[in-house]
Every structure is written in C-alpha cells, then in structure tokens.
N, C-alpha and C positions, 0 to 999 in steps of 0.2 A: 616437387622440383621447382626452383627457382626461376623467373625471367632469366634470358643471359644477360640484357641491357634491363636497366629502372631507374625511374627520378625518383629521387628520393627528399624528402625532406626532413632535417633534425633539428631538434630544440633543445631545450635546458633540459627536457629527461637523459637521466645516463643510459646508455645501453652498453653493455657489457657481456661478453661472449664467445664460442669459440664456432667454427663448422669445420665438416670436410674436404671443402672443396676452399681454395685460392679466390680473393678478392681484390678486384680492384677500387678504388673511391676517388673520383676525379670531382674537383672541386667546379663549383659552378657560379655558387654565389655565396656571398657570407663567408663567416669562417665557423670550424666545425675542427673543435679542441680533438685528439684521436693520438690513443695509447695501443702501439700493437707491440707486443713482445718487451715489453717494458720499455718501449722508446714511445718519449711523447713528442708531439710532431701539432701544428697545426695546419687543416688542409684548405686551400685559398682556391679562386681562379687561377689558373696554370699551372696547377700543382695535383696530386695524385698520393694517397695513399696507398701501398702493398702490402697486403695481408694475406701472410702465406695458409695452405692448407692448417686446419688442428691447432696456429696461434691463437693465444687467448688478447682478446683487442676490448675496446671501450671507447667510447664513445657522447658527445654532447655538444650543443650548441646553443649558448646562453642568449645571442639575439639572432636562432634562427639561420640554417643555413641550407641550398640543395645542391646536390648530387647529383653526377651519372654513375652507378652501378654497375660494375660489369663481375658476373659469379660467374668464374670460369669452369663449364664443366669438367667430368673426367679427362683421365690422361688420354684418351683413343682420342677426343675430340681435338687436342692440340696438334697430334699427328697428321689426323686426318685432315683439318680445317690450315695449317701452317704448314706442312714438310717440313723444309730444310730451316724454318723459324724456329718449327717447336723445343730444338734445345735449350735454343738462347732465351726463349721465353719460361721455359721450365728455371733454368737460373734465373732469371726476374723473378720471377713468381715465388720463387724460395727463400728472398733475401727482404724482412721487413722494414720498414719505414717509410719516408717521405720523397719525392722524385720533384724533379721538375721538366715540366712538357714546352718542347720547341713552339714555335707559333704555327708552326702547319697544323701540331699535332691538337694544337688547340681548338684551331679552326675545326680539326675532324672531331674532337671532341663536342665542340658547339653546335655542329650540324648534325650529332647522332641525338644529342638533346632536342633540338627541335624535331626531329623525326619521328614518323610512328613507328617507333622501335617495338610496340605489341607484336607488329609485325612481322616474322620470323626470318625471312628471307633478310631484311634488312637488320634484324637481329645477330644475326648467327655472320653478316658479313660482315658487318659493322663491329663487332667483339671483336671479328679475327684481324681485320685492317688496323685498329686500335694494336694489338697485341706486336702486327707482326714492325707497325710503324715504331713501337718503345724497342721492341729487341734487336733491330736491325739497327738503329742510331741509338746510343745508349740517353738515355736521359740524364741530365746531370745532376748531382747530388745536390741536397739543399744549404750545406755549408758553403755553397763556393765561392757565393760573394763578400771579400773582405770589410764588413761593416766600421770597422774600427780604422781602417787607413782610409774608408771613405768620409768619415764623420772629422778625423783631423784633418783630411783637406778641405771639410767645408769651415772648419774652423778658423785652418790659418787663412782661406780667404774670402770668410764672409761678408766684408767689405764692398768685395768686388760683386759684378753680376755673376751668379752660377747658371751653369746650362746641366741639359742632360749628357752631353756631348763631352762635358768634361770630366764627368763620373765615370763614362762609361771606357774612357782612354786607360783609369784608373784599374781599367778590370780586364782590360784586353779586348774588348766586346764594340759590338755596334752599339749606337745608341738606341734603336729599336729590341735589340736581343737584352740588352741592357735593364731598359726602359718593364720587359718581360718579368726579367728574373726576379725584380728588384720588386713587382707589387707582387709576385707571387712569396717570395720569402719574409719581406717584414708586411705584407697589407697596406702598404702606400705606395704613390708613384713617389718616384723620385724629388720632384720639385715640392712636395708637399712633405716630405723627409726635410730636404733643402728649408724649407718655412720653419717648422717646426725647429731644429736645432737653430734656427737664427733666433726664434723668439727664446728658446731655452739659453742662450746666450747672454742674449738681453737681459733676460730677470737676471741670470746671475750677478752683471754688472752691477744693475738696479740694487743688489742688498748688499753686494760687498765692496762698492766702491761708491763715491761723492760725485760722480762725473754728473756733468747735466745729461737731462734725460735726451737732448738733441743730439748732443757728443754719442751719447751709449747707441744710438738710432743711426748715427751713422756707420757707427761702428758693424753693426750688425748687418749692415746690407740696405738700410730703410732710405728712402729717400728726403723725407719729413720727421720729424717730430709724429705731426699730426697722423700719417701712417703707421709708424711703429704704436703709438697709442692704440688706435684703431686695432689694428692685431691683434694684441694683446690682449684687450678686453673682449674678442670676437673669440681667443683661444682660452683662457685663463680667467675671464669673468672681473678684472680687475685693472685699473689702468697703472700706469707707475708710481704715481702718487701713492695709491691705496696700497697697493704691492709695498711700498716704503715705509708706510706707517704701520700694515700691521706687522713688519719685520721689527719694526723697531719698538711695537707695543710688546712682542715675544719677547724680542730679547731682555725685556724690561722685568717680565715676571721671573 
C-alpha cells in the first residue's frame, strides 16, 4: 500500500505506467514533462497533474524536479474522509490532465510539503483538505491565459514601461492571481516573459532592418544602447554587432 502523501523526486529516467487507484502530482519545484491519457501537459509550481484510476501516464524530468504525491485511496475512503465532497472529487479524479491551484491551495500545498506527512494523522487530513479544497472551488484549466493577445500587447507597446498590472487587466485577473497563473503555465514570471520578447524583438530588428542599434534599443523598451547590449549578450551570448555579422556571413553562403 502506498503513502497517501510523498515527495517525490524525478529525473530524466521515463517512468511509464498505469495503477489502480487516482493520483494526484502537484508540482513543487522544477518541471516535470507528464503524459496522462495521451495528453501532454507539463507540471510546474502551482500546478497539479490528474491521473485517473487504470490511466496509462509517463513521465520525466531532464533537469530534475519534486513533487507532492497524493494516491488516493479506495472509493469508502472518499466517502468516508469527504461526505458531501466526495462526488465532486470523484469527477476531479476522473477527468485527466493539467489543473492550476489558487494561492491558498498552494500555500496548503507547501505546508503539506514541509510537514511530516509519514505521519498518518496529518496524512490522511492533509490528502482530504487538499481534495476537498480542488472540489469545492474548481481549479482552473491550464489553457486560460490568452498568450498570444498578451505577447501582441507587449508588442505594440514595448517601448513604453510594462507592468504586471497591465497584463493582468488583459486577462480579467488581479495582478497577484495573474502574476500565479502566468509562472505556473509557461515557467516564467511575468516580467521576465516581458524581457525576453523585448530582446526577441530586438534581434529581429537587428537582422532585418539598418536602424542603428540605439534606435532598435529604444525601440524595444531599453533605456541605453549600452543596456540593451548588456542583455543581449547576458541572454543570447552575442552582442549586436556579432548577431549582424554572423547573419550576414549566413546569408552569404
């Protein structure tokens, strides 16, 4: 018989597999690639894999990732341990893929991790509180956040300063709920999303256009020259110049 709580930790071995019993996999650190029922899905901090009873799942994590574990016992124990929850958890439990957890649920999540969850008593409460906290407020799916209307607003106004505040206007959301969803589904915060498509802005200028490299630096959001430099070599290993020539040595061959 399985713990009902475990840390776990995965690597670059696959593990591939089915059981009896409902599983949950709540993400803690790292990420940690996971195929259940032929959906591939990756699992993050504030995020949760469902893996129903008898699905066939798989599993890996190329730099390393841990886990909270929850193997939900038999069906008596949902009844018994949930009442009036155990339906809506019995539908959770039946439906696979990827979730994303509120920030309470995360907190309960990070304090069942530090706890001696060997422990039974804190075992067996701490699975049901988990259970009854996803069934009762539904967790929300992991497609929600529109990435593609958020990446052309930082587009049209990469120029300007971007906040988190104004992404998260973008989605309906607080900027803390925001702030949540956003490293749970792509693994970045926000502003670091924000950096990234500035600099991926910037080279494209860099190979398809003559602007000076101060002009394309403004353009992008940089205050300097000597900043957007900076960046660039600190992200891409290459400063403008180099980025220029060896575009222009490519296109030569």
């Amino acid at each position: 018989m399985h713990p009902i709580l475990s840390l776990r930790h995965y690597r670059h071995e696959q593990i591939a597999h089915s059981h009896e019993h409902a599983q949950l996999v709540f993400g803690l650190s790292g990420c940690l690639d996971f195929e259940v029922a032929g959906q591939g899905c990756q699992v993050l901090s504030h995020s949760l894999a469902v893996v129903p009873r008898t699905a066939h799942h798989a599993c890996a994590s190329p730099a390393s990732s841990q886990c909270l574990v929850l193997d939900v016992p038999a069906d008596g124990w949902l009844q018994q341990r949930l009442g009036r929850h155990a339906d809506a958890s019995r539908r959770l439990l039946d439906r696979p893929g990827r979730l994303l957890l509120n920030p309470a649920q995360s907190q309960l999540v990070n304090w069942l991790a530090a706890s001696p969850i060997n422990d039974d008593v804190i075992a067996q409460q701490g699975a049901a509180l988990l259970l009854a906290s996803l069934s009762s407020s539904e967790p929300l799916p992991s497609h929600g956040l529109p990435l593609a209307v958020i990446d052309a607003h930082i587009e049209r106004h990469c120029a300007h300063p971007l906040q988190v505040a104004d992404l998260a206007r973008l989605c309906g959301l607080s900027a803390a709920r925001f702030h949540a969803r956003f490293l749970a589904e792509t693994g970045h915060t926000p502003m670091e999303h924000v950096r990234n498509r500035r600099l991926q802005l910037g080279r494209e200028l860099l190979l398809s256009s003559n602007l000076a490299v101060g002009e394309i630096a403004a353009r992008v959001g940089y205050a300097s020259q000597s900043a957007f430099t900076a960046a660039l070599a600190r992200q891409l290993g290459s400063t403008p110049r180099q980025l220029r020539r060896e575009w222009r040595d490519k296109s030569r061959d």
